[in-house]
Every structure is written in C-alpha cells, then in structure tokens.
DRENDO-1510 file (C-alpha; in Angstrom, 1 decimal, always signed):
<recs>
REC; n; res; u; v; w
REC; 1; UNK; +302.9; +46.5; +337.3 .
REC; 2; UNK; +299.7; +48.0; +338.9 .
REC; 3; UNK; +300.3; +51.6; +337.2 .
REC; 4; UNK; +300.5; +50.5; +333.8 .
REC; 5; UNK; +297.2; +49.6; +333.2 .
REC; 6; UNK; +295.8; +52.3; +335.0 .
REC; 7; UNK; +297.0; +54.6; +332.8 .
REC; 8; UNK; +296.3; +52.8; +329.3 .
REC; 9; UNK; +292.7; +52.6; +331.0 .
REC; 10; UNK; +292.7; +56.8; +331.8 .
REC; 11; UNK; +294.3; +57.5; +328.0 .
REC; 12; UNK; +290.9; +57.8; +325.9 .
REC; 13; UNK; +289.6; +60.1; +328.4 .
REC; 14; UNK; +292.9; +62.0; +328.7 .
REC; 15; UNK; +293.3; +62.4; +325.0 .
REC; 16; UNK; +289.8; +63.7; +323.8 .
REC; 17; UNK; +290.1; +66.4; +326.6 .
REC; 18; UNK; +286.1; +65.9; +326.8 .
REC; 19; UNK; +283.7; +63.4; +328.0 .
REC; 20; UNK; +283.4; +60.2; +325.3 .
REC; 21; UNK; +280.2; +58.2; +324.4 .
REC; 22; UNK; +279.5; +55.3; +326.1 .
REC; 23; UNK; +280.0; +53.4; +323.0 .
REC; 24; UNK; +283.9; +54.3; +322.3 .
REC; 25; UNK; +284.3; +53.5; +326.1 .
REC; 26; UNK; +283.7; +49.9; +326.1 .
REC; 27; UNK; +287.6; +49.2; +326.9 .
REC; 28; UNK; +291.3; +50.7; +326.7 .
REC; 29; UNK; +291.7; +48.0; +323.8 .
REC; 30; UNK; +289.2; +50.2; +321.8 .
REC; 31; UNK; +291.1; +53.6; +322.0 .
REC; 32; UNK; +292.4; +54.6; +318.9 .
REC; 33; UNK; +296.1; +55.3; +319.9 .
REC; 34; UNK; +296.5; +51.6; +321.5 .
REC; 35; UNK; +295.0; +50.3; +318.1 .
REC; 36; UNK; +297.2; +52.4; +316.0 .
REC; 37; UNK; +299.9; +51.2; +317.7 .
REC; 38; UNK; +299.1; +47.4; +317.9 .
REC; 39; UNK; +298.4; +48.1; +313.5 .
REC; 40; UNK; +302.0; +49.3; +313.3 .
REC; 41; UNK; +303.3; +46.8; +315.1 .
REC; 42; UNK; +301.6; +44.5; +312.9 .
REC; 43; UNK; +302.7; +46.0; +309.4 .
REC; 44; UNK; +306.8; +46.3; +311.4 .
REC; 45; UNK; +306.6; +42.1; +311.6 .
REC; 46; UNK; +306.2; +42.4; +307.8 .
REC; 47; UNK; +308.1; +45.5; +306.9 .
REC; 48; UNK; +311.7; +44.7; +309.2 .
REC; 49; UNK; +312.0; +41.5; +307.5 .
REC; 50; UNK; +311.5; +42.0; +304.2 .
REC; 51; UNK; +314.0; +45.3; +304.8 .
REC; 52; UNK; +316.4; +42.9; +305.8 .
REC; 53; UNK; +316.2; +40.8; +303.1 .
REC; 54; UNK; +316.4; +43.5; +301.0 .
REC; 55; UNK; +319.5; +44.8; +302.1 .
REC; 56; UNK; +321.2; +41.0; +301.9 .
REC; 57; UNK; +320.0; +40.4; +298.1 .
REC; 58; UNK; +322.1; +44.0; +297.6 .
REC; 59; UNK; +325.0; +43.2; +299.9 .
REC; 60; UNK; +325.1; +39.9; +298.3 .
REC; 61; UNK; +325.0; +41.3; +294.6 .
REC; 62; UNK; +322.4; +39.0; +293.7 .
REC; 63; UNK; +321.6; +40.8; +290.3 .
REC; 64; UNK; +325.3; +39.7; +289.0 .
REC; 65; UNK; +325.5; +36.6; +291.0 .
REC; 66; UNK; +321.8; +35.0; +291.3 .
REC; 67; UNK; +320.5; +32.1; +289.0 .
REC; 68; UNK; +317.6; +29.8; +289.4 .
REC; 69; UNK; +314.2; +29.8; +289.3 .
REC; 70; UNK; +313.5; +32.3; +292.1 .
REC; 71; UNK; +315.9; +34.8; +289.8 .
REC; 72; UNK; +313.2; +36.7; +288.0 .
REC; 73; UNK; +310.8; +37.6; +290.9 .
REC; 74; UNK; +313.8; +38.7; +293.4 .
REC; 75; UNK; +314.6; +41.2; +289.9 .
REC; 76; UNK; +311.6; +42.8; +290.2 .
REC; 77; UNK; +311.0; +42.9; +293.7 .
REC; 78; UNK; +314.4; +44.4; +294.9 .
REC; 79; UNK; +316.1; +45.9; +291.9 .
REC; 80; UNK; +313.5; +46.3; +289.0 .
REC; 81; UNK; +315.1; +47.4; +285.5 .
REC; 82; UNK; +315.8; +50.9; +287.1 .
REC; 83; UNK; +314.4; +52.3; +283.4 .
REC; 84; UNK; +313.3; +55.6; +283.9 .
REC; 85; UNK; +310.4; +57.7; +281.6 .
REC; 86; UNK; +312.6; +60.7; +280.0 .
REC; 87; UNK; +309.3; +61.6; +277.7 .
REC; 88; UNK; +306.6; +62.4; +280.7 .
REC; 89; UNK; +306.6; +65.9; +281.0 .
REC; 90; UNK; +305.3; +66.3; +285.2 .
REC; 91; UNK; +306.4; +62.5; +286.0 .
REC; 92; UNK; +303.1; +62.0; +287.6 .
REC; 93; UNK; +300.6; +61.0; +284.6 .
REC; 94; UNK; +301.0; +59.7; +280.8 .
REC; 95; UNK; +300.1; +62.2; +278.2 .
REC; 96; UNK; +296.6; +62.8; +277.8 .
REC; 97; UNK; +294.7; +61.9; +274.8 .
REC; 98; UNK; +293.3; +64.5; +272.7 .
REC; 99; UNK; +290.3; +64.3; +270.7 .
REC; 100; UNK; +290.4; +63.4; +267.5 .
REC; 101; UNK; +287.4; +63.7; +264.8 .
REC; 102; UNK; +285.1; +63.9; +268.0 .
REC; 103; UNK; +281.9; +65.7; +268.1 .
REC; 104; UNK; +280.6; +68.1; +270.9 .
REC; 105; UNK; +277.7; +65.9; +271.9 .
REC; 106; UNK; +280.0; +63.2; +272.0 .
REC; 107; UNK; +282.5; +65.4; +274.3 .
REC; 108; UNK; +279.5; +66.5; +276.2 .
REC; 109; UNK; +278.4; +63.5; +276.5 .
REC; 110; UNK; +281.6; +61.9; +278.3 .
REC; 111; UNK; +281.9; +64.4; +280.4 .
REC; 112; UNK; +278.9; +64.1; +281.8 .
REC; 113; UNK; +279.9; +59.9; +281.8 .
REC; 114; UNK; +283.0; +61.0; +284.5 .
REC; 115; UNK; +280.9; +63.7; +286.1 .
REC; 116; UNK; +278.1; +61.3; +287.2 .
REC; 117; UNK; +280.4; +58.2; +287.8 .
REC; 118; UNK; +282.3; +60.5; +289.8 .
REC; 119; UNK; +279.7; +61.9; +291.8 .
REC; 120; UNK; +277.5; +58.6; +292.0 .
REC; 121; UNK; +281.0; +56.4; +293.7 .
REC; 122; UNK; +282.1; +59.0; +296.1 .
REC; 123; UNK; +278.7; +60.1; +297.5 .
REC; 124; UNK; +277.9; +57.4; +297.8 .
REC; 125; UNK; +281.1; +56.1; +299.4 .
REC; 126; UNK; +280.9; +59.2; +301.8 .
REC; 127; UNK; +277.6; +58.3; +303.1 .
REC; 128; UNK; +278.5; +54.5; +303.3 .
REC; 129; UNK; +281.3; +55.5; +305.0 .
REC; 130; UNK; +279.4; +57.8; +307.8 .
REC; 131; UNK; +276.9; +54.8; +308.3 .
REC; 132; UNK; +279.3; +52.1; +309.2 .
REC; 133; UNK; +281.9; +54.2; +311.3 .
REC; 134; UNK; +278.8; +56.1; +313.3 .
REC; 135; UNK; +275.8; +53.9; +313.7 .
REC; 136; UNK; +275.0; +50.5; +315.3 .
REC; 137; UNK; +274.0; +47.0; +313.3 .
REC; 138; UNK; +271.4; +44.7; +314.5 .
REC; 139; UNK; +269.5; +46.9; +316.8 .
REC; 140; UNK; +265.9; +46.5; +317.9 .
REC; 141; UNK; +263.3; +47.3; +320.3 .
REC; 142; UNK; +265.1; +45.5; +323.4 .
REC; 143; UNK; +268.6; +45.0; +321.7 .
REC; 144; UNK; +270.4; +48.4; +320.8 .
REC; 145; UNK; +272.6; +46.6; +318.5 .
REC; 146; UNK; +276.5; +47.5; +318.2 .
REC; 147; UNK; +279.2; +49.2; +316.0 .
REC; 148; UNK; +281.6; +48.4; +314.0 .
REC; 149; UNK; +285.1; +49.1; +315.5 .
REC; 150; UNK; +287.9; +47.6; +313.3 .
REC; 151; UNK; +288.6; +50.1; +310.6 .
REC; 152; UNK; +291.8; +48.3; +309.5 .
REC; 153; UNK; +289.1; +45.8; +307.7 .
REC; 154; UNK; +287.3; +48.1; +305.7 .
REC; 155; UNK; +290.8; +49.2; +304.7 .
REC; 156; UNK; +291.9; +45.3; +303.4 .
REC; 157; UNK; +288.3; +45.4; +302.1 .
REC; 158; UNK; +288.9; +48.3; +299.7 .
REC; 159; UNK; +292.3; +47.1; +298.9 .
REC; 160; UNK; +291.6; +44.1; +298.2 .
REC; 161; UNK; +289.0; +44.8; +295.4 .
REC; 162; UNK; +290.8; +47.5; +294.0 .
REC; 163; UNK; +293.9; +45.0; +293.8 .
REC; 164; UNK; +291.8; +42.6; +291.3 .
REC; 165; UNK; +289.8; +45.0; +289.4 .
REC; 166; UNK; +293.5; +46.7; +289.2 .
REC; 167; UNK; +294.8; +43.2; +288.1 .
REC; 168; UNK; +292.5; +42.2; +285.7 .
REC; 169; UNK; +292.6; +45.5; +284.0 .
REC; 170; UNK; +296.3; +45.5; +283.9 .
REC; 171; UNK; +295.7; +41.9; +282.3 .
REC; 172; UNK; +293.8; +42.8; +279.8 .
REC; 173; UNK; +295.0; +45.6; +278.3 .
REC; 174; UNK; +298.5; +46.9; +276.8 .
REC; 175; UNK; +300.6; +48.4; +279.5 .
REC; 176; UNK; +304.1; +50.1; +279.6 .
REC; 177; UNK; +307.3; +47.6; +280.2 .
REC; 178; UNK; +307.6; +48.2; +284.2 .
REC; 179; UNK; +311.0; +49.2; +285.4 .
REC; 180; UNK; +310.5; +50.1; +289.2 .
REC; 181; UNK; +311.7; +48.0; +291.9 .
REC; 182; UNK; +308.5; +46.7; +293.6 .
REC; 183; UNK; +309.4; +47.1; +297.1 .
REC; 184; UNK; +309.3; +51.2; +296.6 .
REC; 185; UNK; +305.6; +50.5; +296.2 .
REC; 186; UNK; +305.5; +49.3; +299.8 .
REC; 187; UNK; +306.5; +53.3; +301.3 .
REC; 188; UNK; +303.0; +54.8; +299.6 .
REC; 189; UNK; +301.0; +51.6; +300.5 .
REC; 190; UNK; +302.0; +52.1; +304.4 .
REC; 191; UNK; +301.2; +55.6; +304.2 .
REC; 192; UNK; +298.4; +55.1; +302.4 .
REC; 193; UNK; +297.1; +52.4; +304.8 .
REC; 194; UNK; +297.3; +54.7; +307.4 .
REC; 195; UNK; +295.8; +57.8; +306.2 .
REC; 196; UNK; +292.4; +55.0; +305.3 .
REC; 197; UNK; +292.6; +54.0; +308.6 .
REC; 198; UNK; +292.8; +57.6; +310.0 .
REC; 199; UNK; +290.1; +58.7; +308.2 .
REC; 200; UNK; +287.6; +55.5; +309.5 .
REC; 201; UNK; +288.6; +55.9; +312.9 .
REC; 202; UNK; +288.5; +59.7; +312.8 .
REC; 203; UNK; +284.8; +59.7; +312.5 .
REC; 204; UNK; +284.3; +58.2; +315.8 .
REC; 205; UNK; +285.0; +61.4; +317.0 .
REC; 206; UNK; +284.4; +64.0; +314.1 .
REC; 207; UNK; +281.3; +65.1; +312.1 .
REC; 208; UNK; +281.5; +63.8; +308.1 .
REC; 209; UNK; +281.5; +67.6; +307.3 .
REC; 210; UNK; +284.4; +68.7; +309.5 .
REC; 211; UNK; +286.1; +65.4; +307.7 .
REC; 212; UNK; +285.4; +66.5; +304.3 .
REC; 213; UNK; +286.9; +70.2; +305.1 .
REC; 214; UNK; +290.0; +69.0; +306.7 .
REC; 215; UNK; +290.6; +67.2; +303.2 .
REC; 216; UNK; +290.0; +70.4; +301.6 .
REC; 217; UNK; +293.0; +71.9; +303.6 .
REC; 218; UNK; +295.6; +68.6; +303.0 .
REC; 219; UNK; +296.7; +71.6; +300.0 .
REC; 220; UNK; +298.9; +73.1; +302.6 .
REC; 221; UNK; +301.0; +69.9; +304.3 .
REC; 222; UNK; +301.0; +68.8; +300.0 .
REC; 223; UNK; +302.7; +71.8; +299.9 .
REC; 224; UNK; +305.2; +71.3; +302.6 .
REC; 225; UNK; +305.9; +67.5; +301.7 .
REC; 226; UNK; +306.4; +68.8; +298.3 .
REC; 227; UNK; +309.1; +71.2; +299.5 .
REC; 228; UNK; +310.9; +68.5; +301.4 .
REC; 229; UNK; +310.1; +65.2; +299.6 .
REC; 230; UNK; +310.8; +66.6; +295.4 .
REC; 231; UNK; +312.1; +70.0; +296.3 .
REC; 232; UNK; +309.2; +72.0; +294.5 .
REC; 233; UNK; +308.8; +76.0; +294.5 .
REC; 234; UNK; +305.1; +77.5; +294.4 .
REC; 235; UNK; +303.7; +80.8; +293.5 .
REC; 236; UNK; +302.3; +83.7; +295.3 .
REC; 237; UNK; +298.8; +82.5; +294.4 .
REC; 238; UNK; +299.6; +79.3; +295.3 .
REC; 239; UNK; +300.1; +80.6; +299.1 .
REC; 240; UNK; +297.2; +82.8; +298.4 .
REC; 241; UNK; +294.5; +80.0; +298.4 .
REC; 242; UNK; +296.3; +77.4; +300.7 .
REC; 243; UNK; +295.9; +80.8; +303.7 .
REC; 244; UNK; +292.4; +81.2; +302.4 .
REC; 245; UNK; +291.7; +77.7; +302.7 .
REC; 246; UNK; +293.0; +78.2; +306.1 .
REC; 247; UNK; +290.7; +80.0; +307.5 .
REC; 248; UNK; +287.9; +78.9; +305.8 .
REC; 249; UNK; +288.5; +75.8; +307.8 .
REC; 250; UNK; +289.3; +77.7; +311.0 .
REC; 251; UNK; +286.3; +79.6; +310.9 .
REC; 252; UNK; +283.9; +76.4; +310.6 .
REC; 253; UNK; +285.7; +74.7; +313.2 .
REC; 254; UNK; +285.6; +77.5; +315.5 .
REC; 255; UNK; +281.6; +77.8; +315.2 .
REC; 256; UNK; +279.6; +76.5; +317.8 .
REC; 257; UNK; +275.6; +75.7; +317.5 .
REC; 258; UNK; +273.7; +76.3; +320.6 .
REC; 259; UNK; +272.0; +72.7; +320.4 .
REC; 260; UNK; +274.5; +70.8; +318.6 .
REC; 261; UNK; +274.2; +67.4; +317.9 .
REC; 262; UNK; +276.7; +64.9; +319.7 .
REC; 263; UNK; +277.8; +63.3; +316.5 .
REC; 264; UNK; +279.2; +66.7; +315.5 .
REC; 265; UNK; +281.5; +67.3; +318.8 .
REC; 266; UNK; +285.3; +67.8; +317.4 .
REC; 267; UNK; +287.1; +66.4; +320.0 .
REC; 268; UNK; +290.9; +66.4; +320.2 .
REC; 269; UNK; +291.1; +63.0; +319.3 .
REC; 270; UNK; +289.4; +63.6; +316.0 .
REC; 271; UNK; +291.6; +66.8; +315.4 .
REC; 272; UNK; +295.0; +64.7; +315.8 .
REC; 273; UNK; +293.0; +61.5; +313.6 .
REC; 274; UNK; +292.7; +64.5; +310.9 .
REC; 275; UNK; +295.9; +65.4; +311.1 .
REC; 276; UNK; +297.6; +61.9; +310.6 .
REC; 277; UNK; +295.1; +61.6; +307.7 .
REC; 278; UNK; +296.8; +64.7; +306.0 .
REC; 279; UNK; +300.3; +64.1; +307.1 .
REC; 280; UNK; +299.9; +60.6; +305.3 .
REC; 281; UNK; +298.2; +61.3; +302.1 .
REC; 282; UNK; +300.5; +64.1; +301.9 .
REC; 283; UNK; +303.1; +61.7; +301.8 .
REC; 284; UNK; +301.6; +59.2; +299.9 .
REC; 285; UNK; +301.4; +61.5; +296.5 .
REC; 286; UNK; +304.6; +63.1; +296.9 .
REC; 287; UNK; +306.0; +59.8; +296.7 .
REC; 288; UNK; +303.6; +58.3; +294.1 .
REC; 289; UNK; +304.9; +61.0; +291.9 .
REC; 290; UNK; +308.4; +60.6; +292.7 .
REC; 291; UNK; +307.7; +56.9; +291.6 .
REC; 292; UNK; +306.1; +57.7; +288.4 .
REC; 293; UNK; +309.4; +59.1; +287.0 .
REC; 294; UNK; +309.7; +55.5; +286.2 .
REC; 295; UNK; +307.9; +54.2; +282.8 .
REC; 296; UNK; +304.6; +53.0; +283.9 .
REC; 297; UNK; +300.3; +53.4; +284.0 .
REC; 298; UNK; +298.6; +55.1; +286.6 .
REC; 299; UNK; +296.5; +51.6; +287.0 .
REC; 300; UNK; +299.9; +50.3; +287.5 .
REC; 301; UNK; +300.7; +51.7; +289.9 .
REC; 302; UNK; +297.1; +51.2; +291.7 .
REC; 303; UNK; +298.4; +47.6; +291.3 .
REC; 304; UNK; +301.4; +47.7; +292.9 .
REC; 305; UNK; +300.2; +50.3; +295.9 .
REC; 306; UNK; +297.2; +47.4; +296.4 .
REC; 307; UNK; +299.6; +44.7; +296.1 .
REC; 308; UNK; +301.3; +45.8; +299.7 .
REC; 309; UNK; +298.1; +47.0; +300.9 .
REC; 310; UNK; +296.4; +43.5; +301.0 .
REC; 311; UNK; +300.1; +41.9; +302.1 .
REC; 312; UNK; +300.1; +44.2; +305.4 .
REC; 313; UNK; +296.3; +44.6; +306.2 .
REC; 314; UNK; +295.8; +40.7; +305.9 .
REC; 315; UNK; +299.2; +40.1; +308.2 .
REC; 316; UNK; +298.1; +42.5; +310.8 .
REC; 317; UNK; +294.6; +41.3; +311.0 .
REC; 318; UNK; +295.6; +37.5; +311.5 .
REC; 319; UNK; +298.1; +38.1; +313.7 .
REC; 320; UNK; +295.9; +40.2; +315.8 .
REC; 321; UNK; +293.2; +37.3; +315.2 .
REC; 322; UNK; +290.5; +40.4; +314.2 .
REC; 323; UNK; +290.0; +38.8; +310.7 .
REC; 324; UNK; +287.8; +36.0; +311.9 .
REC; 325; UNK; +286.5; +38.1; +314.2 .
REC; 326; UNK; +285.3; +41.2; +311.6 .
REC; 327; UNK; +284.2; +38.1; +309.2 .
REC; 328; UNK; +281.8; +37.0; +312.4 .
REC; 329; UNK; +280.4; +40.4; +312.5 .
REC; 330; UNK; +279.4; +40.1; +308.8 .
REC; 331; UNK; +277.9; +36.7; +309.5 .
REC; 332; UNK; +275.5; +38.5; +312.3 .
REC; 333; UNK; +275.0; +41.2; +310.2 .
REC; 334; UNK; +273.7; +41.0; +306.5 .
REC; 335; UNK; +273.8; +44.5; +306.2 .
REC; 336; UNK; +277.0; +45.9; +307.1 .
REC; 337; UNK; +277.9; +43.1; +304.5 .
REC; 338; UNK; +276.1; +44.8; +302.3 .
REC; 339; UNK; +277.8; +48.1; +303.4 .
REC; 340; UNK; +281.2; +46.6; +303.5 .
REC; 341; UNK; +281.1; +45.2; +299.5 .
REC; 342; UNK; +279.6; +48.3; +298.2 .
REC; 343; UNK; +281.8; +50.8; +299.7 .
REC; 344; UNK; +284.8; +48.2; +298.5 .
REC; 345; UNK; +283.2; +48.9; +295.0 .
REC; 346; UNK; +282.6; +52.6; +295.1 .
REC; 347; UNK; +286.4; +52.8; +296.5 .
REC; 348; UNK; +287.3; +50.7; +293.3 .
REC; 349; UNK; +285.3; +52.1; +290.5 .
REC; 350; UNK; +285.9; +55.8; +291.6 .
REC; 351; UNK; +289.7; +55.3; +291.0 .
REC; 352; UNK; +289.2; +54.2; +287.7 .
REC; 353; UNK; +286.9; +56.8; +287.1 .
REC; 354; UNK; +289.6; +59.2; +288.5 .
REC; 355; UNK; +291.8; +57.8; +285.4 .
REC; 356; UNK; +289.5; +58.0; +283.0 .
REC; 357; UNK; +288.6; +61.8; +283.3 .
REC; 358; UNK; +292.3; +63.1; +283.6 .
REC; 359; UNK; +292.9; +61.0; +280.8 .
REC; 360; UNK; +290.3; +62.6; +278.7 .
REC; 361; UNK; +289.9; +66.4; +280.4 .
REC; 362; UNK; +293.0; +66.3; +282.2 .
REC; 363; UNK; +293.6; +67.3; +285.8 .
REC; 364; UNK; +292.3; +71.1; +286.0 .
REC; 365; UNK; +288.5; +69.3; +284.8 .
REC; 366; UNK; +288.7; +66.5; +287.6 .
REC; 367; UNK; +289.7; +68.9; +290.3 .
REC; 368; UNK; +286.7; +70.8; +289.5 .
REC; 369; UNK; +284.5; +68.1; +289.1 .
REC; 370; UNK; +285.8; +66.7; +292.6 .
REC; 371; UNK; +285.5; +70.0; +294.9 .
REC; 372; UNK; +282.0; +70.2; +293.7 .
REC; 373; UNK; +281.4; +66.4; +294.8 .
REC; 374; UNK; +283.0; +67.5; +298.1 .
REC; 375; UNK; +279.9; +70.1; +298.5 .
REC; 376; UNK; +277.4; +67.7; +297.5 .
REC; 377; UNK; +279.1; +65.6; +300.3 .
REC; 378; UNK; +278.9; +67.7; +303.0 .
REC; 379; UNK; +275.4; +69.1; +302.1 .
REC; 380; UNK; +274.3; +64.9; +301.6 .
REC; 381; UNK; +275.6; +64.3; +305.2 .
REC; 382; UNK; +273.8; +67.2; +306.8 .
REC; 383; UNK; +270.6; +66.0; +305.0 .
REC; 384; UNK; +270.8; +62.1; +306.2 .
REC; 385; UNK; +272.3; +62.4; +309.2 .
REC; 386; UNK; +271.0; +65.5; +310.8 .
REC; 387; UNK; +274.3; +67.8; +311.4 .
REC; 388; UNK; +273.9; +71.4; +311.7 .
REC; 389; UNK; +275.9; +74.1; +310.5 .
REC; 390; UNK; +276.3; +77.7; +311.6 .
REC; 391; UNK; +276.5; +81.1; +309.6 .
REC; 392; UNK; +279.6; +81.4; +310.4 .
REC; 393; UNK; +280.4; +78.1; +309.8 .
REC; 394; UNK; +278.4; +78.3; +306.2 .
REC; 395; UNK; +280.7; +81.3; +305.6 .
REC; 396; UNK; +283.9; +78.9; +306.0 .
REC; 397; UNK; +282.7; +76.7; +303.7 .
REC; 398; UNK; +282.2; +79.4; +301.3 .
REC; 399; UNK; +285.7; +80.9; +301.8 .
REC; 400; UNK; +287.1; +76.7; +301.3 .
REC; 401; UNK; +285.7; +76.3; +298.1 .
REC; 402; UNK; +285.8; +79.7; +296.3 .
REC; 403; UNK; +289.4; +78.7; +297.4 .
REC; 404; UNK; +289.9; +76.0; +295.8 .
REC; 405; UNK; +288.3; +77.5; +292.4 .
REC; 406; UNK; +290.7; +80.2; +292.3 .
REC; 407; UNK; +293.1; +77.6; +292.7 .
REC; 408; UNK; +292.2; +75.6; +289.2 .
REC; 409; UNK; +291.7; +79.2; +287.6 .
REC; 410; UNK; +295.3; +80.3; +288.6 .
REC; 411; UNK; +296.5; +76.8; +287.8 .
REC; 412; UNK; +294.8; +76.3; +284.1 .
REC; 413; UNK; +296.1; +80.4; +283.7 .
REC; 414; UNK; +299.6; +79.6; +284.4 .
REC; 415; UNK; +299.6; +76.4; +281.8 .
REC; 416; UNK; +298.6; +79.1; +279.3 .
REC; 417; UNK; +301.3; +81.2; +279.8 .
REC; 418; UNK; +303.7; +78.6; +280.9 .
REC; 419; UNK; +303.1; +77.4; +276.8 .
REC; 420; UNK; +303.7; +80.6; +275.3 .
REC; 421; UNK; +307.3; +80.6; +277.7 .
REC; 422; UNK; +310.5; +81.2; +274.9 .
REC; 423; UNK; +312.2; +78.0; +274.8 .
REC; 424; UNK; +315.2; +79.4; +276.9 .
REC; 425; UNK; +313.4; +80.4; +280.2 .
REC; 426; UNK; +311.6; +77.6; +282.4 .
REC; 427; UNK; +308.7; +78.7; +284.5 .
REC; 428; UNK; +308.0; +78.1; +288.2 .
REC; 429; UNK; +307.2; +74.3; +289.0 .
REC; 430; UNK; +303.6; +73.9; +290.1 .
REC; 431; UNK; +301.9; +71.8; +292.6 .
</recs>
C-alpha cells in the first residue's frame, strides 16, 4: 500500500535519467507514462465494447438476418460492401490529373499556390506547436503564469476540425461509392491519436529541431512496418538513404553545445516519446494504404480516420473529466485560445493542401516541397526560440536532407524505368 505510490512518485525522475524542470515536476499525475496509460485506458472503454459488438453482429449473421431501421448503419459500420478498387495502380491514391490545355504560367502559378499553402500551414503549425507545448500563459511581473499540460486536447482539437472541414467537403462534392467497413478506420485513428499525442508531449522534453529530425528518420520503421504489415521489398538505394539518414540524425543528437540551452536537453524521456511517435505513424500509413485498396478519396478517408478520432479523444477526456478542465484554461487564457483554433486550422488546411499537390504534381513534387518545409522548420525554431546548433550537428542536418533528396531522385528515376519495363517482367515494389 505504502510502496506504490512511492514509486509512481520516483518514475519521472527515474525515466528521464536526468534532472527535470520544476515545471514537469508538479506531480506523478503529470508524468507522461502515467498519462499515456490513463489515455489508453480511456480509448479501451470505447474500443473493447465496440469489438464485442462487432464480433456478435458477425457471429449472429446480421448481414443475412438483420431488418429494421438500425439495418443500414450496422452495414456500414461492421461489414461495409467489401467492394474493392481493381483500377488503382499503388492502392494508396486515385490517379492523378494531368494537365490538359494548361499553360506554363498557369502551371507555375499552382505550384507556387501548394508551395506557399504548404509552407504557410505547417510553419506555422510547427511554431504554434513549440509555443503552446514549451512556454507558460498568463504570466506577469509577480505571476509566472503556467503551461499547458493536456496534449490529448489539442489532439480532439485538430480532429475535430479536420472532421467537419473533411465532412463538408465530402458533402459537397462527387465522391466514390464507399465499400470499407467503417470500424477498420478505428486501427489508423488509435495509432494515429497516439503518435499526435507523442509528438505534443515529446516536446516537454525535446528541442523542436531534434523533433523535426526524428520525423525525417520515421523512413526506416516505414520501412520495417512495410515489410511486416503489406509484405513490401525495397532497393539497394532505398537502404542507402534510410543508413544515411541514420547518421545524419545520430550525428546531431550526439553534439553537445558548451552553453546549451535547457529547452534543448534530449532526455530519455523525449527519445522513447520519439520513438512511439515513429512506431505509430509508421503504422498508421501502412494501414491507411492497406485500406485504400478499397474504392474511395483520400478526403475520405480523412473522414473516416477523424470520425474515430473525435469518438475516442472526446470519451477519454470526459471520462477523465480534463475536457472541462482544458475548456477552463481557455477561458483564463484568450491566447492559447487563439493558439489552440489556429493550429486546429493549419492542421486542417495543410491536409487538404497535402491532396491538392499530389493530385496535381503527384507525390515525388510534394515530398520535395515538404523536406524543404522541414528545413525552414528547424531553421524558424532556432530563430524564435533561441536553440543552438553545433557544426557537427549542422553537418547531420546536411547528411538528413541531401538524404532525403537522393531519395525522390532515385524514386522519380525508378518510375522512369519502371514505364519503359516489357509488359512481362514486374519491377521491385517501392516504398
């Protein structure tokens, strides 16, 4: 009785390996791993349930034997119309469209539309996102304010929005006849929950920068969840970059400044945050391009994903009674209001953006246009919030990213060839 708490009040120390601010000490309630654990329990009283029920609609052979008024939405939550897309050539994203009877400056002109939209919603969402995970709200000459800890709300808060602007866009416009059961939506959604949250609470502990590379490295675990989750084969070049990539990232987290700032201190805590952030997302697209073998839109499936996300985000906030208590904070603070809706809106707008320019340029265009917003990123953040960066550390960042460009070179070279392929041989499948 008298041990247990003792040691859920020693973990955050134990885990970080290294003395923690004051300000992510205030209680054993506030560790990360206790609040991970009390989220999953919350999402579980949603998730075993509906498993359950799941499991008696197909027991009970409710598709042959159900009638009444309930009939159509059980359909398309458990069984779906189980129509699968034979037409979609990589089962992730509908044909792009080409051109037709366009001009250059109008070409020029769009691409320079995605660029900026790009670049203007996920800047400024990385910035946002520093501001409201590091600093404190309500702070004054006597007061010195305090943080924002719940970084399962700014998850519902991004969901949310991206659930109705998904919605209304879905309403509005001509979409394909879905087919896919909707409870398979519910598998990325979790993951995809938890990789958010991972990445809020992660900068408790972590600089933006070292955040921003770790993403750059997620190629690798795609590469292994690819290998396990849709049994895909890679190329030599395609081990080539992920080991550069490596080190690149080694080598900046491995450099030391001699007056570092104590925002920038990786602690272990961060490190295994970084990793569930990767492991997740990994996850997350392997099975959002499983899913996509069924007939439907990319903002499709941003519905459905969004759809979950709000159902478990909203549960486990009731239930742990932090809704009211996040909506207080807003009412105290005008400004993390302000914060809070616009990084809900950058979230939004920059996955329609992300449509838009694969739609029009296609993928090997957007992964360009995003590794150069992640340099802008990290180069913002050392800017506004003061981080520091050694050579060696500069040199990893270097080594990341002429990484990742060999990587789209390779890539858009291997389509090329792939096309001029006799009919009879099938190349390598790519990530």
């Amino acid at each position: 009785r008298f041990c247990l708490p003792l040691v859920l009040a020693s973990l955050p120390t134990m885990a970080t390996g290294e003395e923690i601010a004051p300000a992510l000490q205030d209680s054993w309630g506030d560790f990360w791993l206790f609040r991970f654990f009390v989220n999953a329990a919350g999402y579980a009283s949603i998730v075993v349930p509906g498993f359950l029920l799941i499991q008696y609609f197909k027991r009970r052979n409710y598709l042959e034997t159900g009638r009444g008024i309930c009939f159509p939405v059980i359909k398309s939550c458990v069984f779906g119309s189980e129509l699968k897309s034979v037409h979609q050539e990589d089962g992730s994203l509908p044909p792009r469209a080409e051109p037709t009877e366009s001009s250059t400056a109008r070409q020029v002109f769009k691409l320079l539309f995605c660029t900026a939209g790009l670049q203007a919603s996920y800047l400024t969402w990385g910035v946002l996102q520093e501001r409201v995970m590091t600093r404190t709200y309500g702070a004054t000459e006597t007061d010195p304010g305090e943080k924002f800890k719940d970084s399962q709300f700014l998850v519902f808060m991004n969901r949310i929005l991206a659930f109705t602007v998904a919605g209304l866009y879905c309403a509005l416009t001509k979409q394909p006849r879905h087919g896919a059961p909707m409870y398979k939506y519910s598998f990325a959604s979790l993951s995809n929950i938890l990789s958010s949250w991972c990445q809020y609470e992660a900068l408790k502990y972590i600089s933006f920068p070292t955040q921003v590379l770790a993403k750059a490295s997620k190629v690798i675990p795609v590469m292994m969840m690819g290998k396990l989750v849709s049994r895909k084969s890679y190329e030599y070049w395609e081990y080539l970059t992920a080991a550069l990539i490596s080190v690149g990232v080694s080598m900046f987290l491995l450099s030391s400044a001699p007056n570092r700032h104590v925002s920038t201190v990786t602690t272990f805590s961060g490190i295994v945050l970084l990793a569930g952030y990767i492991i997740f997302d990994s996850f997350t697209s392997n099975w959002q391009d499983a899913l996509f073998t069924y007939k439907m839109s990319p903002v499709q499936m941003m519905f459905g994903v969004n759809v979950f996300s709000c159902l478990f985000t909203v549960g486990s906030l009731l239930e742990q009674g932090a809704l009211l208590e996040s909506l207080r904070f807003m009412a105290r603070h005008s400004e993390f209001t302000a914060h809070a809706v616009l990084l809900s809106v950058c979230s939004a707008c920059g996955q329609l953006f992300i449509f838009y320019t694969i739609n029009q340029f296609g993928a090997a265009v957007f992964t360009i246009i995003m590794t150069l917003r992640q340099a802008f990123a990290i180069l913002l953040s050392c800017l506004i919030y003061g981080h520091t960066v050694t050579v060696v550390g500069g040199l990893g960042v270097a080594v990341v990213f002429v990484a990742l460009f060999l990587r789209v070179y390779a890539r858009s070279r291997m389509k090329k060839r792939s096309k001029k392929i006799p009919p009879g041989e099938t190349p390598v499948q790519k990530v």
